[in-house]
Each structure stands twice: as structure tokens, then as C-alpha cells.
C-alpha positions in Angstrom: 0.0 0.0 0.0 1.1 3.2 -0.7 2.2 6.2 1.3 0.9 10.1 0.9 -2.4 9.2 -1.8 -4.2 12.7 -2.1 -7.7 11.9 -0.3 -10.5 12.9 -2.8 -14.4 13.0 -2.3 -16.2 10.3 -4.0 -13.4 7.9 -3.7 -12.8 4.7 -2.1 -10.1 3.8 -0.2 -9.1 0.2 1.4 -6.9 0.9 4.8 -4.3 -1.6 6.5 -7.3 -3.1 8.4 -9.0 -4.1 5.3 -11.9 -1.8 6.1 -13.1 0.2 3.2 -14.2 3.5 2.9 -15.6 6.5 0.8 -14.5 10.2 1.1 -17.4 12.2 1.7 -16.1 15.6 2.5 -12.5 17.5 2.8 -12.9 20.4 5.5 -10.1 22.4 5.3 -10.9 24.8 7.6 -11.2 22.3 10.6 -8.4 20.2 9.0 -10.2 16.8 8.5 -11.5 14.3 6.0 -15.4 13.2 6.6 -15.6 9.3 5.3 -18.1 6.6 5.5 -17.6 2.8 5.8 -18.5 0.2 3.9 -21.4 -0.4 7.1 -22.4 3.1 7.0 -20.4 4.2 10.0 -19.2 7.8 9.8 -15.7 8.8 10.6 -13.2 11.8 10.7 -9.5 11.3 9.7 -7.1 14.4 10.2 -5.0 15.5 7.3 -2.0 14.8 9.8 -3.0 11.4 10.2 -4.6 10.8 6.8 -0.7 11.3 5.5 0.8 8.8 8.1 -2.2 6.1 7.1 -1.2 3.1 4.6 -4.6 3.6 2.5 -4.8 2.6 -1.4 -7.5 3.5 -3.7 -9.8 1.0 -4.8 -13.0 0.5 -6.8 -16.3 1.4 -5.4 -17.9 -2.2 -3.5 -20.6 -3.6 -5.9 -22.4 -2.7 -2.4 -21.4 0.2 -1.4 -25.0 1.8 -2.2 -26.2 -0.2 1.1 -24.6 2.8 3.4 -27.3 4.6 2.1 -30.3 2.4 2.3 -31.3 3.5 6.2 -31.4 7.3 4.8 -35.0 9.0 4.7 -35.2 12.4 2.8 -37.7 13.0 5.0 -34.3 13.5 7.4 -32.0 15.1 4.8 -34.1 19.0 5.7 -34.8 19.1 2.2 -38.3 20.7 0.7 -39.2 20.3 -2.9 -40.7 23.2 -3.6 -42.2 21.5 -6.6 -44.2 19.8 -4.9 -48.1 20.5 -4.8 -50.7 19.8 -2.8 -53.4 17.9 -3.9 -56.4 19.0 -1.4 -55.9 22.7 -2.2 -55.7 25.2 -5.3 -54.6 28.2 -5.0 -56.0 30.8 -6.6 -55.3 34.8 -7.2 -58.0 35.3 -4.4 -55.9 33.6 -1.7 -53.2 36.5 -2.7 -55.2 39.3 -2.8 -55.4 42.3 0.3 -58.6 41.8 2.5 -59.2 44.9 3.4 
């Protein structure tokens, strides 16, 4: 295994343990490298210690998509916006001043 590989977000990464692992996210600021096992477990790796680790790059696991199975977008905080309720129209009366 090699020495000193630049760590880069959306790659995956086999360490002296045999555990593999994706690159989610380089913060910079904080000085550390986000990753996700193959199980799903989060981590943080410092850039220090990311440059004394004996990682190689590898393929992505035919599996790896199963990290993300337990995820609900109902838990990410996103809104579609393009989304439309059913049960009510709106209509240029519910905008205009009541007065």
C-alpha cells in the first residue's frame, strides 16, 4: 500500500485493516477528511493522520449503495418546492389584500 495518496471525495479507499471506505467531504478549515464505511459508520480522519495512514484507492464495493439504504429524505431537511398539494388550489384570491 502506498504512502501520501491525495484523499479525494467520492473515492474509495481500502486501509491496512481491510476496512473500506468512501471520502465524503474535505474540510479544510477544521483540518479533516469526513468518510463513511462500507457499514455506513461515519468517521473523521485528520489530514495529519490521513498522511501517516497506509490507505490505497480501490473501486467502489458492488455494495457500497447499502450505506445509504437506512437514509430518509424525509431527514435530509430538504423541501421540494415542486411539490403541490393535492387538497388545495390556489387561486389569485388567496393572494389578494382583504381589506
Amino acid at each position: 500500500m502506498a504512502i501520501g495518496i491525495t484523499p479525494a471525495v467520492g473515492n474509495w479507499y481500502q486501509g491496512a485493516d481491510q476496512m473500506k471506505f468512501e471520502v465524503v467531504a474535505l474540510d479544510e478549515d477544521d483540518g479533516v477528511i469526513e468518510i463513511h464505511y462500507l457499514d455506513g459508520e461515519p468517521d473523521e480522519v485528520g489530514f495529519d493522520v490521513w498522511s501517516q495512514m497506509k490507505v490505497e484507492q480501490i473501486s467502489s464495493p458492488e455494495d457500497w449503495m447499502g450505506i445509504y439504504d437506512e437514509f430518509d429524505q424525509d431527514d435530509s431537511g430538504y423541501i421540494d418546492l415542486n411539490l403541490h398539494s393535492e387538497t388545495h388550489i390556489f387561486s389569485m384570491e388567496d393572494f389578494e389584500r382583504k381589506g
